[in-house]
C-alpha positions as CSV (number, residue, x, y, z in Angstrom):
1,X,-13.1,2.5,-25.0
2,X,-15.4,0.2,-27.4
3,X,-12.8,-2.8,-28.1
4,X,-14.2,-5.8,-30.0
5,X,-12.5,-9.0,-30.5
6,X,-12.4,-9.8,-34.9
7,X,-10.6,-13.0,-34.6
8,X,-7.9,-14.8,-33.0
9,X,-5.7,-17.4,-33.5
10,X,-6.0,-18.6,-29.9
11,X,-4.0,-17.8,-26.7
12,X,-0.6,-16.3,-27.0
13,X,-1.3,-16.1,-30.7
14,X,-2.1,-13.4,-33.0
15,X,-5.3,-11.8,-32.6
16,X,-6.6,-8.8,-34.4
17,X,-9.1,-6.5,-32.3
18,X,-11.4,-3.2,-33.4
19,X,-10.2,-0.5,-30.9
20,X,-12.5,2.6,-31.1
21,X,-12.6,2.0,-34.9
22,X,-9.2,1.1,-35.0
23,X,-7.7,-2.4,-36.1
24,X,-5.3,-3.9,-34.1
25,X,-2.8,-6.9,-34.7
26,X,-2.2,-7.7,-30.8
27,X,-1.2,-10.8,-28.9
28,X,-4.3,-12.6,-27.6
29,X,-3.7,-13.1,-24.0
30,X,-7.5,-13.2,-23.2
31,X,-8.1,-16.5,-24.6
32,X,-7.4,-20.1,-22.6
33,X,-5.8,-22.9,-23.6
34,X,-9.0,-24.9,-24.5
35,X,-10.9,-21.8,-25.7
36,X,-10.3,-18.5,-28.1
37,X,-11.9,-15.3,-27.3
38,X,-15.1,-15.4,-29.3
39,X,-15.7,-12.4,-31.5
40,X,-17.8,-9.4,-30.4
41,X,-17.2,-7.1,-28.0
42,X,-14.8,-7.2,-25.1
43,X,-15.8,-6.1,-21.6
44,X,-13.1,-5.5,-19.7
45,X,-9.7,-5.7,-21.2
46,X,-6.2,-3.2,-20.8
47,X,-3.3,-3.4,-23.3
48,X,0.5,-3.8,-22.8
49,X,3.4,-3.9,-24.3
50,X,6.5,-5.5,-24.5
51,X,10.2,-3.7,-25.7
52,X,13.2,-6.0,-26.5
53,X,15.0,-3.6,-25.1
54,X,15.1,-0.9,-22.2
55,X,13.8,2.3,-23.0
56,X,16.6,5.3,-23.6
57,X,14.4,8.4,-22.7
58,X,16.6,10.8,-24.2
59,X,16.4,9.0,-27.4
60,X,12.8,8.5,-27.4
61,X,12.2,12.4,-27.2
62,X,14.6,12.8,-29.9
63,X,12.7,10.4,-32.1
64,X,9.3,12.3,-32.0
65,X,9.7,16.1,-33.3
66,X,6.3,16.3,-35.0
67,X,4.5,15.7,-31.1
68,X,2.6,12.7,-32.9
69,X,0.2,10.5,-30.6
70,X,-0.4,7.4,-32.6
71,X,0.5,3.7,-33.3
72,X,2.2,2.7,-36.3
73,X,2.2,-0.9,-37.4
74,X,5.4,-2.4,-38.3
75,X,4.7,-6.4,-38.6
76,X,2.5,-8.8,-36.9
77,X,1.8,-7.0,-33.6
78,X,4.7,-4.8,-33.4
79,X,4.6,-0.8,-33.1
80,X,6.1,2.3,-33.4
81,X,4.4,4.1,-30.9
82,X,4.4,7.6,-30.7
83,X,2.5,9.2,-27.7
84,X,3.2,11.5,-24.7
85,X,4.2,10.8,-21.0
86,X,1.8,11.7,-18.7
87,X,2.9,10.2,-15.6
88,X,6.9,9.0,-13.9
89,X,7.1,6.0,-11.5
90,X,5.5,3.7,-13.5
91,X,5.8,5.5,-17.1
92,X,2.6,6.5,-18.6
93,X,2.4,7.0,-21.9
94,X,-0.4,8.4,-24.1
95,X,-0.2,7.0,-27.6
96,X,-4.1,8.7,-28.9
97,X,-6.0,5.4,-29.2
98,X,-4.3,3.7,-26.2
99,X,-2.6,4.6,-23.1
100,X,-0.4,2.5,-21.2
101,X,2.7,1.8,-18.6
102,X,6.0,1.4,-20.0
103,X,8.4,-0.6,-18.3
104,X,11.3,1.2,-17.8
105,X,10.5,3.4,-14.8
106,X,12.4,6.8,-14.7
107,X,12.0,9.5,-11.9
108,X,13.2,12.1,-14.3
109,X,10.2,14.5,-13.5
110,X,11.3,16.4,-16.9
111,X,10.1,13.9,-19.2
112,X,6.3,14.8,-17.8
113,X,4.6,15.9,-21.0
114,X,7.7,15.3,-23.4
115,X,6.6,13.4,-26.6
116,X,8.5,10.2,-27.2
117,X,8.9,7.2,-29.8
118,X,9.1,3.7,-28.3
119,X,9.6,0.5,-30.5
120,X,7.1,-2.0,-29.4
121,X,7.8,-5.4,-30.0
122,X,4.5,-6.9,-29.2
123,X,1.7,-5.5,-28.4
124,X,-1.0,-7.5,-25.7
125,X,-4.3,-7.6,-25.2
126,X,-5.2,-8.7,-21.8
127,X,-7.4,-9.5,-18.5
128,X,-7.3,-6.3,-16.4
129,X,-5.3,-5.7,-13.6
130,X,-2.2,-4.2,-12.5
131,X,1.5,-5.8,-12.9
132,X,2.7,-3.0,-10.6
133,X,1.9,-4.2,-6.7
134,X,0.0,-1.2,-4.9
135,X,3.0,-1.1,-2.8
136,X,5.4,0.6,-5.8
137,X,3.1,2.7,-6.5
């Protein structure tokens, strides 16, 4: 994945990122307190996200019919994403451009290759690493 940082407005801040072609509105959590991200390209970065609220699964399949894999921007560095679960225990999601965990862990094997829609109410950019300990796994 070619991600390259086009500006920020410093840590915990807006930033907006080129993602395989792709602009981004994301919350910079690369940066420091005394220094932004400078712009170019980013070596090793993953993306999260954060929902206001927990995830309804049955919901979320009922919100994708068309099987769509994309994000859709709403405002500042908030989402619709549409994508496809790939993994249970943590929740994988494929959104197309990005794939990441969703927080609201299920072990309803079913939802394995369902489509879903998940409001995203920020969208990160950050150092990578897990939030998950091993031990969950």
């Amino acid at each position: 994945m070619d991600v390259r940082m086009e500006h920020t407005q410093g840590l915990g801040r807006l930033a907006e990122v080129w993602v395989d072609g792709e602009l981004l509105r994301v919350c910079d959590n690369l940066s420091s307190a005394d220094r932004r991200c400078p712009p170019g390209v980013i070596g090793e970065c993953r993306f999260i996200y954060t929902c206001e609220a927990g995830t309804d699964w049955t919901e979320a399949r009922r919100l994708n019919p068309g099987r769509k894999q994309r994000l859709e921007p709403l405002q500042r560095w908030s989402y619709i994403g549409f994508g496809r679960v790939t993994a249970i225990m943590p929740v994988v999601v494929d959104f197309g451009l990005l794939t990441m965990e969703d927080a609201s862990w299920t072990t309803d094997e079913s939802l394995i290759g369902q489509y879903v829609a998940i409001q995203i109410d920020r969208l990160d950019i950050t150092h990578p690493g897990s939030d998950w300990p091993a031990t969950l796994r």
